[in-house]
C-alpha positions as CSV (number, residue, x, y, z in Angstrom):
1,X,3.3,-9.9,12.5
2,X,0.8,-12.5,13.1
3,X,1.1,-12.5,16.8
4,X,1.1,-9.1,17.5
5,X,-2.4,-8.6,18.5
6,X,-2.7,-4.9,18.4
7,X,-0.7,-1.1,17.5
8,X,0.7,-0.9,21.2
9,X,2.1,-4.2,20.9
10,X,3.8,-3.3,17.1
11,X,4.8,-0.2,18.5
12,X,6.9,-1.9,21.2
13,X,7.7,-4.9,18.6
14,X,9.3,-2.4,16.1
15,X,9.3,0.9,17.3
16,X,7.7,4.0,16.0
17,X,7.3,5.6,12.8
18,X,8.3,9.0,13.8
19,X,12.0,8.2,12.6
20,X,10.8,6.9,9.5
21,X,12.5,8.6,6.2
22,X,11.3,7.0,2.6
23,X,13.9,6.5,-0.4
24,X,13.1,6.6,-3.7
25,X,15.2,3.9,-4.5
26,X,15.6,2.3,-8.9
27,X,12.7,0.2,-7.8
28,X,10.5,2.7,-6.7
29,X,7.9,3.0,-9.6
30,X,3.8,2.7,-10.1
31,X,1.7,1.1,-10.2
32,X,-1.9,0.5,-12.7
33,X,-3.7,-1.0,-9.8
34,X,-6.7,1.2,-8.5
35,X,-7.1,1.9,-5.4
36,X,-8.6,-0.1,-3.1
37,X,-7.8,-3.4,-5.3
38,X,-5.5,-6.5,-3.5
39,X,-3.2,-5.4,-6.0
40,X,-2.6,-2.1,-5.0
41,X,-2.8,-3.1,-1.2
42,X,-0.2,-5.5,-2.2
43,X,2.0,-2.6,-3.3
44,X,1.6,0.0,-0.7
45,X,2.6,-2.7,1.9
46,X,5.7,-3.6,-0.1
47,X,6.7,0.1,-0.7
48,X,6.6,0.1,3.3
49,X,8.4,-3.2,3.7
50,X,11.1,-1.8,1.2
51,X,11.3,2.0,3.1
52,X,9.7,3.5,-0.1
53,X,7.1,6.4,-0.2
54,X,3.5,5.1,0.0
55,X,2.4,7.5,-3.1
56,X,4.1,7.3,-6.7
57,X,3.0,10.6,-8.7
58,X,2.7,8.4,-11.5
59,X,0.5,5.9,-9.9
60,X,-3.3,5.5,-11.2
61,X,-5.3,8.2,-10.0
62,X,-9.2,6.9,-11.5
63,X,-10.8,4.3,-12.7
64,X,-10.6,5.0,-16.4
65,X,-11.1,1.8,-18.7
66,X,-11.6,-0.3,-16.2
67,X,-14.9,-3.0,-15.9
68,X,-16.5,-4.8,-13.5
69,X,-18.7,-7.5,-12.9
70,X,-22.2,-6.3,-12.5
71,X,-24.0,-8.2,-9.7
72,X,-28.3,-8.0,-10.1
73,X,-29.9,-6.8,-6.7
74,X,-31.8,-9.2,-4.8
């Protein structure tokens, strides 16, 4: 998709999403990546690639147990 240059232009490339129907398929399962992370990016834009459902009801819904670097104002 690198030289598509904007949604009009994917639109004609590949159509329209209004036909789209996901499958939970075997490999349909979720994911502990919070949202927002590379990770889970990662995984909603294979679920798409694959024709899966974007959402998995057992995918991580917080941030429980989770750390993070803390980074000292300036």
């Amino acid at each position: 998709m690198s030289s598509i240059k904007n949604v009009f232009e994917a639109i004609l490339k590949y159509g329209h999403d209004e036909d789209f129907d996901p499958a939970e398929t075997s490999a349909f399962s979720p994911t502990d990546a919070p949202a927002g992370s590379p990770e889970k990016i990662e995984v909603l834009r294979k679920r798409v690639e694959l024709g899966q459902p974007l959402w998995h009801r057992d995918d991580r819904v917080d941030y429980a147990g989770l750390t993070g670097a803390i980074r000292p104002r300036e």
